[in-house]
C-alpha positions in Angstrom: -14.3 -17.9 -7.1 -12.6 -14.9 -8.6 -10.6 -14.2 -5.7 -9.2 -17.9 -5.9 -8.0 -17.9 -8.8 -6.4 -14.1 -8.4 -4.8 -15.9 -5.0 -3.6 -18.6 -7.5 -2.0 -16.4 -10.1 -0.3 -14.3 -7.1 1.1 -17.1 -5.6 2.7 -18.2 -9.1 4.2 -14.7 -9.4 5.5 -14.8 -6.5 7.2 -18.3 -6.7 8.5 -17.5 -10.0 9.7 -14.4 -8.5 11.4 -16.5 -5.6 13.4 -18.2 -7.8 14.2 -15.6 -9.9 15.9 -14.1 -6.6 17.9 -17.1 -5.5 19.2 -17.3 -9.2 20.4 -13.9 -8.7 22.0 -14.7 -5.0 23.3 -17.8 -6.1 25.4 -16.1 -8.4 24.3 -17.7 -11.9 24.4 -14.0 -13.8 27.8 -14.8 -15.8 27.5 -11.3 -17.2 26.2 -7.8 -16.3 23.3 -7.8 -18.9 22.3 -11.8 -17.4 22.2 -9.7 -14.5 20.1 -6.9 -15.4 17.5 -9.4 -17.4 16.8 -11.2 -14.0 16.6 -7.8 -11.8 14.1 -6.9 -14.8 12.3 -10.2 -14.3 12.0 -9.8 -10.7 10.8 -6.3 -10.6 7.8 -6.8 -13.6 6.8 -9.7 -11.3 6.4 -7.8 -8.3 4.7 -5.0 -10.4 2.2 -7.8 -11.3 2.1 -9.2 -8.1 1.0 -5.7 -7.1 -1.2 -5.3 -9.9 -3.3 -8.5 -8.6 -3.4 -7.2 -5.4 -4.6 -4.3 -6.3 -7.8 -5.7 -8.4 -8.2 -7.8 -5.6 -8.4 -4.9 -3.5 -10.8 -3.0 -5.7 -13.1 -6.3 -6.6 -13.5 -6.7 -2.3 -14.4 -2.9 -1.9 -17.0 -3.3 -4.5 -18.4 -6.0 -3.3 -18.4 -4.8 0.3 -20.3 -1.3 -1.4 -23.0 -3.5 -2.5 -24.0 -5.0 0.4 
């Protein structure tokens, strides 16, 4: 059930991070610091995306251990 949810908050990362991108691409950054905000955004949600991964990672090797 854990692992669900972690799945769940991974995938929200990574679709906020999705659109974070395509505002980027797009062009919408009217400014060099709008610009360094989103590249900010984007990298702390693939640090958390990582982060998730990671736990995810650790809880399945634990539970493999104790079987």
């Amino acid at each position: 059930m854990v692992l669900t949810e972690l799945d769940d908050l991974k995938e929200a990362f990574q679709r906020e991070r999705s659109s974070v991108r395509e505002n980027i691409s797009s062009g919408i950054c009217e400014t060099l610091e709008e610009y360094k905000l989103l590249v900010g955004i984007s990298e702390g949600l693939t640090k958390a995306i990582n982060m998730v991964e990671d736990y995810q990672n650790m809880l399945v090797s634990g539970q493999s251990k104790e079987d």
